[in-house]
C-alpha positions as CSV (number, residue, x, y, z in Angstrom):
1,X,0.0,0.0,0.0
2,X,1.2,3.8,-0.6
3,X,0.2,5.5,2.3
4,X,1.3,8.6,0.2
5,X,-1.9,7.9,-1.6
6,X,-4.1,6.6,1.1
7,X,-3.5,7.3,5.1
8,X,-5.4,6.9,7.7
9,X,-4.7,8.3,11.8
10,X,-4.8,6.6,14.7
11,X,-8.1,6.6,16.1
12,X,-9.3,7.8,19.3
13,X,-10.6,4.5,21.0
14,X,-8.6,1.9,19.1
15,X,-5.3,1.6,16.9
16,X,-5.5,0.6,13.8
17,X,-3.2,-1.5,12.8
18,X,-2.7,-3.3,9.3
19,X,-0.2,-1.7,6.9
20,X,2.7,-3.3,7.9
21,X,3.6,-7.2,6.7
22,X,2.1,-7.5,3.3
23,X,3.0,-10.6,1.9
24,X,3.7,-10.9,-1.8
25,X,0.8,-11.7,-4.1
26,X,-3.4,-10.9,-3.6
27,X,-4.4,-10.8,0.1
28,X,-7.5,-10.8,2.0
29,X,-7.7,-8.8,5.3
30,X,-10.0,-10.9,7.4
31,X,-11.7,-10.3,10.4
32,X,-10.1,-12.2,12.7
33,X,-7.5,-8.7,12.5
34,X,-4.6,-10.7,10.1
35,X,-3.6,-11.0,6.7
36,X,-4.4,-14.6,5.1
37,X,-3.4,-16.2,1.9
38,X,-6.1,-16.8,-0.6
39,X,-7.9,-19.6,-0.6
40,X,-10.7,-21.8,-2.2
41,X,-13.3,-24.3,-1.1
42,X,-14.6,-23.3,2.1
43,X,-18.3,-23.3,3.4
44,X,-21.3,-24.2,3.5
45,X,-24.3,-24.8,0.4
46,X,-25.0,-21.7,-1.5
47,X,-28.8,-20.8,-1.5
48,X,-30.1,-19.4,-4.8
49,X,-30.5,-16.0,-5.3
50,X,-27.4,-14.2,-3.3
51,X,-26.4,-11.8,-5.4
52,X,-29.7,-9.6,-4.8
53,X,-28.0,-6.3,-3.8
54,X,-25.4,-6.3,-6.4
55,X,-21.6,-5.3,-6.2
56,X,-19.3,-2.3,-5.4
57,X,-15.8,-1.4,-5.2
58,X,-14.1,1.5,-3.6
59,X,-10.9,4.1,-1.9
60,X,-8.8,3.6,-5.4
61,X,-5.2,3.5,-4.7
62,X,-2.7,3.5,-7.5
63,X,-2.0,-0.5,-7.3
64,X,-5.1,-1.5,-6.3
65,X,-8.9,-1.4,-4.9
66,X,-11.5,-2.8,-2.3
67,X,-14.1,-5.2,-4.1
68,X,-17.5,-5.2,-2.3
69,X,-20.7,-7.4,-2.6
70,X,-23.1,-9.1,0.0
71,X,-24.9,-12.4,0.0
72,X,-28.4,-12.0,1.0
73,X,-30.7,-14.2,-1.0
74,X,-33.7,-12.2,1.5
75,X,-31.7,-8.9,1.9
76,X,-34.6,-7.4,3.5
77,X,-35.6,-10.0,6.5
78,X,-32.4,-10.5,7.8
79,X,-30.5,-11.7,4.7
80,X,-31.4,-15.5,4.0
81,X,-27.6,-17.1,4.5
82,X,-27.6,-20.4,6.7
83,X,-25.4,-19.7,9.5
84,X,-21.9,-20.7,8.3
85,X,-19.0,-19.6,6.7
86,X,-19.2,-19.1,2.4
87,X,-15.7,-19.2,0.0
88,X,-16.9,-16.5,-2.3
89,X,-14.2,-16.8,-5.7
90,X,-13.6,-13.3,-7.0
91,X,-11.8,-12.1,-10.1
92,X,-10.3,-9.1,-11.6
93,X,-9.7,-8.8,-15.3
94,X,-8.5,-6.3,-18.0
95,X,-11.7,-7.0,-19.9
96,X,-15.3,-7.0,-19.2
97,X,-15.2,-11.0,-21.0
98,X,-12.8,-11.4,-18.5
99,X,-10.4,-13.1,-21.5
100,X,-7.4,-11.2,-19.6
101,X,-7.7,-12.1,-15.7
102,X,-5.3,-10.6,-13.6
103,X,-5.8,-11.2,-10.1
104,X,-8.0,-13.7,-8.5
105,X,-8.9,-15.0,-5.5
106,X,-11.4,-16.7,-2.8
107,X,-12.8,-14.9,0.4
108,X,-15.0,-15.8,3.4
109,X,-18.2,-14.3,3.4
110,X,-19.3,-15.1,7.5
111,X,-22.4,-14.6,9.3
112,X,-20.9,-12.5,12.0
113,X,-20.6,-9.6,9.0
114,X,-23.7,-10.9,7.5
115,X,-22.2,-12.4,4.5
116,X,-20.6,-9.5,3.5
117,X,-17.2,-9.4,1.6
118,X,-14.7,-7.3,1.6
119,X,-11.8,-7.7,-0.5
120,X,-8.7,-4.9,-0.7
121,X,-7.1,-6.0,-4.4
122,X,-3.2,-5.2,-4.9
123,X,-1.1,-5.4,-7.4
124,X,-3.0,-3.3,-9.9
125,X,-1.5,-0.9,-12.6
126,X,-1.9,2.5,-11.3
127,X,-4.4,5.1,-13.3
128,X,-6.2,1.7,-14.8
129,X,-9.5,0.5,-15.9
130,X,-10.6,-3.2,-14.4
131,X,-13.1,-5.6,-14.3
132,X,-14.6,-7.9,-11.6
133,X,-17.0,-10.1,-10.2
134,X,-17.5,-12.9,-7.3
135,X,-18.6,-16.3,-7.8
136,X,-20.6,-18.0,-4.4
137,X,-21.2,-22.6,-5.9
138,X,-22.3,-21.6,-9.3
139,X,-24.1,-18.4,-9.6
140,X,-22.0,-14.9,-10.1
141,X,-22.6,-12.2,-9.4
142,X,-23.0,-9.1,-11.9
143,X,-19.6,-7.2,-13.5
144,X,-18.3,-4.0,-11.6
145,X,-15.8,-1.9,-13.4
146,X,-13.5,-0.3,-11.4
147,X,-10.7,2.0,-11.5
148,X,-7.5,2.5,-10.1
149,X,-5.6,5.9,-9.0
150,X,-2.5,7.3,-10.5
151,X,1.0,6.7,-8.9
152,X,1.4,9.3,-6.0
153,X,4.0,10.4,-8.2
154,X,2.0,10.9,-11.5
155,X,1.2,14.4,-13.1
156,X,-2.4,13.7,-14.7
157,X,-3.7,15.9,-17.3
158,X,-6.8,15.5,-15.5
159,X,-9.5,13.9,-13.2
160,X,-12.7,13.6,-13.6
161,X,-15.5,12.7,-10.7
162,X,-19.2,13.6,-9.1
163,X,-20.4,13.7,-6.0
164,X,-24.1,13.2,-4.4
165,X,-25.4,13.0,-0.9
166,X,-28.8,12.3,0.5
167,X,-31.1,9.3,-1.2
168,X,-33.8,9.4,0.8
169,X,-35.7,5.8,-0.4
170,X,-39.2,6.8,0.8
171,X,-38.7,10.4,-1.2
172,X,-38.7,9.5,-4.4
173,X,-36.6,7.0,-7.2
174,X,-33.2,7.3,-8.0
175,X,-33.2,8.6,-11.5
176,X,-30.1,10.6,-11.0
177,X,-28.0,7.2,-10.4
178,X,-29.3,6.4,-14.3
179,X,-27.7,9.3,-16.1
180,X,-24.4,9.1,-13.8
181,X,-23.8,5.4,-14.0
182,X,-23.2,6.3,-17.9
183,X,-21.1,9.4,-17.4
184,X,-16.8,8.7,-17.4
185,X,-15.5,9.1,-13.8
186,X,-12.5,8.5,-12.4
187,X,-15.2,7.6,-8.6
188,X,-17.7,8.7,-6.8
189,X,-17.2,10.5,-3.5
190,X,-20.6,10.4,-1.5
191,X,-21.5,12.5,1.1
192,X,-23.5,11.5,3.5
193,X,-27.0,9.7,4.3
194,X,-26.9,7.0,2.4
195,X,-29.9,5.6,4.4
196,X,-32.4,7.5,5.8
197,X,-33.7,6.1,9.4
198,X,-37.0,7.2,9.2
199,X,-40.1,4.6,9.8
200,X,-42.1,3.5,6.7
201,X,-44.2,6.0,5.4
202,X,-47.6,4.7,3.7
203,X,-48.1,8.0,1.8
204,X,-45.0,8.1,0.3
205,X,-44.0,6.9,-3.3
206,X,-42.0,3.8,-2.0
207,X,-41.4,2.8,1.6
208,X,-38.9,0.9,4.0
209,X,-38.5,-2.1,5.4
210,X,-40.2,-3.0,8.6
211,X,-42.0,-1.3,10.9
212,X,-40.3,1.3,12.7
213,X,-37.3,3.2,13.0
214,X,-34.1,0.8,13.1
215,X,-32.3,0.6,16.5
216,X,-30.6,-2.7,16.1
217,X,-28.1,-4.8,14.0
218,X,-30.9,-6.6,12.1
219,X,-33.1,-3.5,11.5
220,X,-30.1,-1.6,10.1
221,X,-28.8,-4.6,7.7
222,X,-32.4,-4.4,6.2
223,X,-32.4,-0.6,5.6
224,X,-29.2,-1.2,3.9
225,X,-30.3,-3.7,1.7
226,X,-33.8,-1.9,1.1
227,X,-31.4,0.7,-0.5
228,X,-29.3,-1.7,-2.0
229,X,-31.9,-3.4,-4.0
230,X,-32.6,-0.3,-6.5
231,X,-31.1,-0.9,-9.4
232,X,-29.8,2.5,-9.7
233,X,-28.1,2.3,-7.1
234,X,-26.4,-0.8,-8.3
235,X,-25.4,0.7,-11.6
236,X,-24.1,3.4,-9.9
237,X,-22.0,1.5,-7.9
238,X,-20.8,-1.3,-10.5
239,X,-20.0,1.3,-12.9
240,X,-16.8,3.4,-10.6
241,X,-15.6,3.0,-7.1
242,X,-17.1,5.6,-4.9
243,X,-15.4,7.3,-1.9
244,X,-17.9,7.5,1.1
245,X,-18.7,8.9,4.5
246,X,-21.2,9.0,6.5
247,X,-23.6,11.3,7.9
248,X,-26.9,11.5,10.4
249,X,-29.1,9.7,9.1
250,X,-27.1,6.3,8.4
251,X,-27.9,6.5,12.8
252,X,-30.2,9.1,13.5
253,X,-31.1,12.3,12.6
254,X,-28.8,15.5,14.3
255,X,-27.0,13.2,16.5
256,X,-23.4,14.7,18.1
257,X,-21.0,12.0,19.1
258,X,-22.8,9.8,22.1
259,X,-25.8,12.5,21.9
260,X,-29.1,11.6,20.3
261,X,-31.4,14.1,19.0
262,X,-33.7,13.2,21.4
263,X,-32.1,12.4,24.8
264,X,-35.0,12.6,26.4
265,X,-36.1,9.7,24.6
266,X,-33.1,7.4,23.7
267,X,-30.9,6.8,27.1
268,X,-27.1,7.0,26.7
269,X,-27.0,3.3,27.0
270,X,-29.9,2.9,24.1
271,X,-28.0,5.5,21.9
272,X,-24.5,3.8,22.3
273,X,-25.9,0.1,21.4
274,X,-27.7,2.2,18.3
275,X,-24.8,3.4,17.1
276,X,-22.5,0.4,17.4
277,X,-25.4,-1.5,15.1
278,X,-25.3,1.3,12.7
279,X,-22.0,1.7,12.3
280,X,-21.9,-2.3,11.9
281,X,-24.3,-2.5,9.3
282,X,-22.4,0.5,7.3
283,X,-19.3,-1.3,7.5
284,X,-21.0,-4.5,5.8
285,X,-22.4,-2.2,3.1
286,X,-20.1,-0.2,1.9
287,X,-16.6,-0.9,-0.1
288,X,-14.8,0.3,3.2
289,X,-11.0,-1.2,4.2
290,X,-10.3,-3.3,6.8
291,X,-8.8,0.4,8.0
292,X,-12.1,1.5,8.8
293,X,-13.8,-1.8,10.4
294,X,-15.7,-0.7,13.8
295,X,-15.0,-1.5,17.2
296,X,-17.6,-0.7,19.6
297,X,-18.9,2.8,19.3
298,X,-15.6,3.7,17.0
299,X,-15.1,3.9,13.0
300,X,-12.3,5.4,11.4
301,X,-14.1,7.4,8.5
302,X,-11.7,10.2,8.1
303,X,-9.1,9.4,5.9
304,X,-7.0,11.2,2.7
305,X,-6.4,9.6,-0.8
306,X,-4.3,11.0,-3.5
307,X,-4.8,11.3,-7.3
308,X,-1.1,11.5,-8.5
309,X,-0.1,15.2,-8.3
310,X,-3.1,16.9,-9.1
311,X,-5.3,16.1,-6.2
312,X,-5.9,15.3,-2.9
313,X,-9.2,14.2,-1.1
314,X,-9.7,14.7,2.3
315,X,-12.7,12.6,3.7
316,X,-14.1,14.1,6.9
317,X,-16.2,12.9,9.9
318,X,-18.2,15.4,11.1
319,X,-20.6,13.4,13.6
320,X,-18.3,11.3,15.7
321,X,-16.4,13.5,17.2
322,X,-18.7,16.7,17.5
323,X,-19.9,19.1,20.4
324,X,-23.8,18.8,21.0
325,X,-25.3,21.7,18.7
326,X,-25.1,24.6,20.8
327,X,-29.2,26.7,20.4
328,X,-28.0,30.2,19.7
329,X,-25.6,32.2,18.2
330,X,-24.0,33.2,20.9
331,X,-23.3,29.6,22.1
332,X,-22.3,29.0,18.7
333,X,-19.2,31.5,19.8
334,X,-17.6,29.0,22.0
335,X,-14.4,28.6,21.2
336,X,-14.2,25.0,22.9
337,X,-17.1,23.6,20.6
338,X,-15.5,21.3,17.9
339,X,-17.1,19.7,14.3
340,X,-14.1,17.4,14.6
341,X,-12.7,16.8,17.7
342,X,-8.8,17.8,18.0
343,X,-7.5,15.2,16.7
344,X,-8.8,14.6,13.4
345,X,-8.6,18.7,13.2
346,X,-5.0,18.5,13.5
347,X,-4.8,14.8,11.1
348,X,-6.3,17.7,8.9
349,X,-4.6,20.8,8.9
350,X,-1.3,18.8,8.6
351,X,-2.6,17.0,5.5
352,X,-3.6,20.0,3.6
353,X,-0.1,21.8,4.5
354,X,1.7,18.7,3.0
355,X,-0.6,17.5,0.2
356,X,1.6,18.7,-2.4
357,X,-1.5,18.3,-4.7
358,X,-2.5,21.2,-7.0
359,X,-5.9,21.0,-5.7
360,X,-7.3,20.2,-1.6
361,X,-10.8,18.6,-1.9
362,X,-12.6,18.4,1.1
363,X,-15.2,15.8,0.9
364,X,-17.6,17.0,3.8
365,X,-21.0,16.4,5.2
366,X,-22.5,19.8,6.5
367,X,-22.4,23.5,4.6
368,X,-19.1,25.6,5.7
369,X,-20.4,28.8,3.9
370,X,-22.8,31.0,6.7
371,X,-26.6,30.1,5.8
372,X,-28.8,32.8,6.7
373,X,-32.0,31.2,6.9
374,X,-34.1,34.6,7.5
375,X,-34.6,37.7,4.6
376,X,-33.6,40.9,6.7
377,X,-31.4,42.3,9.9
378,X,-32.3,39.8,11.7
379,X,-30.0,35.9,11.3
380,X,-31.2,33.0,11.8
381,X,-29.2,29.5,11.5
382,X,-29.6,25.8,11.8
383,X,-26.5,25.2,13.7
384,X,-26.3,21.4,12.7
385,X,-23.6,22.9,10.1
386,X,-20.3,24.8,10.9
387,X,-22.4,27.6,11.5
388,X,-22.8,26.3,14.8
389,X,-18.7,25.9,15.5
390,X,-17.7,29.5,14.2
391,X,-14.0,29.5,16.0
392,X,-12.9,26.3,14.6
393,X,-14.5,27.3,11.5
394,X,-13.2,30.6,11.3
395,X,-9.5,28.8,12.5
396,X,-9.6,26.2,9.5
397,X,-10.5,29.5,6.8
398,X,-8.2,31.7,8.3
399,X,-5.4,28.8,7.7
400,X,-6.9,28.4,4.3
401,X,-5.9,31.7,3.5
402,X,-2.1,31.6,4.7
403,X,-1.2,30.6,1.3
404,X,0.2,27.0,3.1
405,X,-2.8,25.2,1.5
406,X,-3.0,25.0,-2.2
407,X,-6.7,25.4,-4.1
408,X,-8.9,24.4,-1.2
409,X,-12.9,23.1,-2.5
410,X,-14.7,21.6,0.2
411,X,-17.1,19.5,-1.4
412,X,-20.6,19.3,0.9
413,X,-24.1,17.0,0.9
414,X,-26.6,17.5,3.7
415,X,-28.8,20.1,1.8
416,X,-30.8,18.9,-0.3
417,X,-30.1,22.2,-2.6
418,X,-27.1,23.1,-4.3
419,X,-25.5,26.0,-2.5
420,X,-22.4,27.4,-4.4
421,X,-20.2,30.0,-2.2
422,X,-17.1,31.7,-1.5
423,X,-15.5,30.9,1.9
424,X,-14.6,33.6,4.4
425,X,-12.8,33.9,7.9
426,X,-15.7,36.2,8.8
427,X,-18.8,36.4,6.7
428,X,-20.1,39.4,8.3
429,X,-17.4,41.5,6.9
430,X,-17.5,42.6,3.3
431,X,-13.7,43.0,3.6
432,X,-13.0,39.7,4.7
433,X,-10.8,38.0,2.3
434,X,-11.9,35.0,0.0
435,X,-10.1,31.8,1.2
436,X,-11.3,29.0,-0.7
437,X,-14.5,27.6,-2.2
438,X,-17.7,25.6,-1.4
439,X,-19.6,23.7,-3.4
440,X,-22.8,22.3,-2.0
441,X,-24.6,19.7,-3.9
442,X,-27.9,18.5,-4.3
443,X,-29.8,15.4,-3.0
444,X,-30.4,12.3,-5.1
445,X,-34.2,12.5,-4.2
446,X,-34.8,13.6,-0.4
447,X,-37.1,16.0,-0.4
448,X,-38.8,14.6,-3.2
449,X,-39.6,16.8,-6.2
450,X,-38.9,20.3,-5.4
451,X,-41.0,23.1,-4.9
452,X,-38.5,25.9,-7.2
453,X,-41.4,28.8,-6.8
454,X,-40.8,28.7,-3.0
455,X,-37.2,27.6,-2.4
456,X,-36.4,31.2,-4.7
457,X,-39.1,33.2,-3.6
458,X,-37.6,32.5,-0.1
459,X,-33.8,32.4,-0.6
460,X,-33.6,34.7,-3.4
461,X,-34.4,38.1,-1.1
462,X,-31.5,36.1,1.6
463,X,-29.0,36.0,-1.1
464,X,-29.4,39.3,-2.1
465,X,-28.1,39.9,1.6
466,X,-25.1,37.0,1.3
467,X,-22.8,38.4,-1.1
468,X,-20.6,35.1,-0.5
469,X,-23.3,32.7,-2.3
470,X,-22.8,32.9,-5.8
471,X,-25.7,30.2,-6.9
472,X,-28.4,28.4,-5.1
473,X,-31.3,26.1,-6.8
474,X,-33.1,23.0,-5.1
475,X,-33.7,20.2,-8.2
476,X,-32.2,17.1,-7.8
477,X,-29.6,15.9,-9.4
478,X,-25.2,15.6,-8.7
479,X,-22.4,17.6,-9.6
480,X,-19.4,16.4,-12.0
481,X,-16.2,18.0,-11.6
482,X,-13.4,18.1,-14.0
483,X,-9.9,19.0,-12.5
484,X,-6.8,20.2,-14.5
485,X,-3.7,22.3,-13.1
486,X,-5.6,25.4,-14.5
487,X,-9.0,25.0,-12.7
488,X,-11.9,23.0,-11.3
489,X,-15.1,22.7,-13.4
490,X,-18.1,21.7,-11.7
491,X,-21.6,21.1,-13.7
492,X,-24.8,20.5,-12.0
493,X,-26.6,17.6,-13.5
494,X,-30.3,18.0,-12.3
495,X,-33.5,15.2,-13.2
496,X,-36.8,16.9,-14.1
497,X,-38.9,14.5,-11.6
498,X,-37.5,11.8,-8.8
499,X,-41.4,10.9,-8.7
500,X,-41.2,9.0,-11.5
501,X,-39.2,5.8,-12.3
502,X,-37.2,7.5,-15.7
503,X,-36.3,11.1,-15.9
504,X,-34.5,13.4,-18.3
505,X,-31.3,15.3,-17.1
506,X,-29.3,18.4,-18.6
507,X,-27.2,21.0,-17.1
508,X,-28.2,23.3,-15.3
509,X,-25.1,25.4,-14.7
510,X,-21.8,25.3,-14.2
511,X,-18.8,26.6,-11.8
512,X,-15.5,27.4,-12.3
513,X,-12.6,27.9,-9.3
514,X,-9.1,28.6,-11.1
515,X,-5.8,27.7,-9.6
516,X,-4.0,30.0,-7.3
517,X,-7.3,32.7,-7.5
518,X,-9.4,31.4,-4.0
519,X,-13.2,31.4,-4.3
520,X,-15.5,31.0,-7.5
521,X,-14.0,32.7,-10.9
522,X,-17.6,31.7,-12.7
523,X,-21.2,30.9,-12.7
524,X,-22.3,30.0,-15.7
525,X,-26.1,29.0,-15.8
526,X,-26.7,27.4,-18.7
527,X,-30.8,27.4,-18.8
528,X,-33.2,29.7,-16.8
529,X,-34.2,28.5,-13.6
530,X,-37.3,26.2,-13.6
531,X,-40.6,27.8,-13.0
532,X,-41.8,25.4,-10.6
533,X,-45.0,24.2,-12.8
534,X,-46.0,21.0,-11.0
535,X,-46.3,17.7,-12.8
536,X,-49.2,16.1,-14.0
537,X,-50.2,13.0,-11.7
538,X,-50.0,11.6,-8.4
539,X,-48.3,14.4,-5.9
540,X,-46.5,12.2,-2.8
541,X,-45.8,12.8,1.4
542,X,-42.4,13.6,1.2
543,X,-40.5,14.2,4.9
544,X,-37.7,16.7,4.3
545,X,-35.9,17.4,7.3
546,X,-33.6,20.0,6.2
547,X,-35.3,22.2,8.2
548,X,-35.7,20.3,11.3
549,X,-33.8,21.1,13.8
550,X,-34.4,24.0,15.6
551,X,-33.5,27.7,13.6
552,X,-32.3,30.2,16.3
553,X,-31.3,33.8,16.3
């Protein structure tokens, strides 16, 4: 492994060990904590069917990748498997008729990780297209196509990725995964609630799993593979390896570290066992490394990956290690509140001063950019997001503009808008330089179809006061960003409905930040802004909580 191109810090509760002693040759990390040969013919009868929520792969590194799937032949009552061990075969090829194999292997798929597999590839040409699939008796499982990252030491002409954050099931279809499963990425870096916790909603277009909100291990393997069964999703994830992190909802919504949103109804005790299940049943979904396996109430999310000279992406955690929201603005002032906790602050700040990338991307989970959420003298902010930790904030912009961190975009989900902005020590002053940029993206579908009439006839008069934003709309949709030495294009892909099960999508406009000029050079909106008509049939209960918790002066 380069851990120029991929590094993780120690964690707060645990160390995580693991880079050290790789033999030659393909290895599976197990999770018994070692490093074991490869090796065929173990387990038990295969039922039919296991392949049901598809495959993934994931965190590219220039020789090689993680390989994801789960066998779950009932994915959404508990999974199906018999409880015993399963030798999944996988194989990685040059070819999608996998004429050309490169690599290939066998792993054990267990019931303590419900069947999951998770297999971290090496030997792989750096900057490289592959193929790959798993084999469990005699079915196999669909093709993923995959791709590796340059050499740490490479100077690519470009890079080309999208992000996307929020895909709320109950809200609406995933017609944004069609038209990015068939755009040419390098990955996809995902922001944040990739489940949502809620209960099952009868009035909604589509619904959950069970019968409540999930608290335990079960509950949240079946919300996973609720999500996991669209087929939009698996496109998405067969057709590039994503990057991900994690936000509120893959536990509950607004939590803060060991703090539920609702304390007065989830005891510390209730709240810690919660997590540890959700953090679980993340783990078994997602094409994580053995890096970032859980123990107990701790997951290493935060970690930093490198795309040859020209980029570096710095995934944040901005839930594990977080003050309780403070509930005003002046509590918002305390300089000991933290998004981060000090240690993954300081994993950060060091990373950015040594990247030696062209460009810092931040791949974050609440806005940095001050929201104003009120039209006139009066503010008024949700401080779920760094408006409610202004020191550290104001700290990490003020180092952003020393010059000792090249290009910085922090990349953000949570919104369910797209919010683009300049970054600022101190929004309140005019003169106040311009540090870096922000680029807020849209939701997949929470929030369901959006309201444009409103979300402008509200925001517009706020912007108007918020000479930092430089965009804002609310369709669904992700952003694509192409990255050369010279700048960082963005385009804002946006679906004209997420209420039916096809959609159309164009372009809705486009951002430019240029190399060694902080902030957003351009706005280029490429159509007028919607006019909000609403569609012809069936109008759905949507529950979009980016409002939710509580808006203070």
């Amino acid at each position: 492994m380069s851990l120029s191109s991929f590094s993780f810090p120690v964690s707060r509760r645990r160390f995580v060990a693991g880079a050290a002693a790789v033999a030659a040759g393909p290895l599976l990390i197990t999770h018994d904590g070692g490093y074991a040969r490869i090796r065929n013919g173990l387990g038990a009868r295969v039922p039919a069917g296991v392949f049901t929520l598809g495959v993934a792969s994931g965190d590219p590194l220039p020789d090689g990748v993680v390989l994801w799937t789960r066998l779950a032949p009932q994915p959404t009552t508990g999974g199906g498997m018999p409880t015993q061990n399963v030798a999944v075969d996988w194989e990685v090829a040059e070819d999608p008729g996998f004429s050309r194999i490169v690599q290939r292997g066998s792993a054990t798929a267990t019931p303590e990780y419900a069947h999951s597999v998770h297999v971290e590839v090496r030997g792989l040409r750096p900057d490289a297209v592959y193929h790959y699939r798993f084999k469990a008796g005699d079915q196999i499982s669909p093709v993923g196509r995959t791709r590796t990252a340059p050499a740490a030491d490479a100077r690519p002409s470009r890079l080309r990725f999208a992000f996307a954050s929020c895909q709320d099931y109950q809200a609406g279809y995933y017609t944004a995964y069609q038209h990015l499963a068939a755009e040419d990425l390098a990955f996809v870096a995902f922001l944040g609630d990739y489940i949502y916790e809620g209960a099952p909603n009868p009035a909604a277009i589509r619904r959950h799993e069970g019968t409540g909100e999930p608290t335990g291990l079960v509950q949240y393997r079946n919300r996973h593979a609720r999500y996991r069964t669209d087929p939009d999703l698996q496109a998405a994830h067969a057709a590039f390896p994503w990057i991900v992190t994690l936000d509120d909802h893959e536990i509950d919504n607004n939590w803060a570290d060991e703090i539920p949103q609702d304390p007065d109804q989830q005891s510390p005790s209730a709240f810690r066992a919660r997590r540890t299940a959700a953090f679980q049943a993340y783990y078994e979904h997602m094409p994580l490394r053995r890096s970032s396996l859980p123990s107990g109430l701790d997951m290493q999310v935060y970690r930093r990956l490198r795309f040859g000279t020209l980029a570096s992406v710095h995934v944040l955690d901005t839930r594990q290690y977080r003050s309780d929201q403070p509930g005003t603005l002046a509590g918002a002032q305390d300089p000991t509140l933290t998004m981060t906790g000090a240690d993954q602050e300081h994993w950060l700040t060091e990373g950015l001063r040594s990247s030696g990338g062209t460009w810092n991307l931040l791949a974050n989970q609440v806005m940095w950019a001050q929201n104003d959420r009120r039209a006139g003298p009066e503010q008024v902010f949700d401080y779920d997001n760094w408006d409610g930790y202004r020191v550290q904030r104001r700290r990490l912009l003020e180092l952003f503009g020393t010059g000792q961190v090249a290009n910085p975009v922090v990349l953000t989900g949570d919104r369910h808008c797209t919010w683009v902005c300049d970054l600022r020590p101190d929004f309140d002053d005019p003169a106040s330089p311009v540090v870096g940029a922000e680029l807020t993206g849209t939701s997949v579908s929470s929030g369901g179809n959006p309201d444009v009439a409103a979300f402008h006839a509200t925001y517009d008069p706020i912007m108007r006061e918020s000479p930092h934003w430089r965009y804002i709309d609310n369709r669904r949709g992700y952003v694509v960003c192409d990255v050369d030495a010279q700048r960082l294009l963005s385009s804002l892909r946006v679906v004209d409905t997420v209420w039916a099960p096809t959609a159309t999508v164009r372009t809705a406009a486009q951002f430019v930040a240029e190399a060694g000029r902080p902030g957003i050079a351009e706005v280029d909106e490429q159509v007028a802004p919607a006019t909000g008509t609403p569609l012809l049939g069936p109008v759905y209960d949507v529950h979009d909580d980016q409002h939710s918790f509580p808006l203070r002066p």
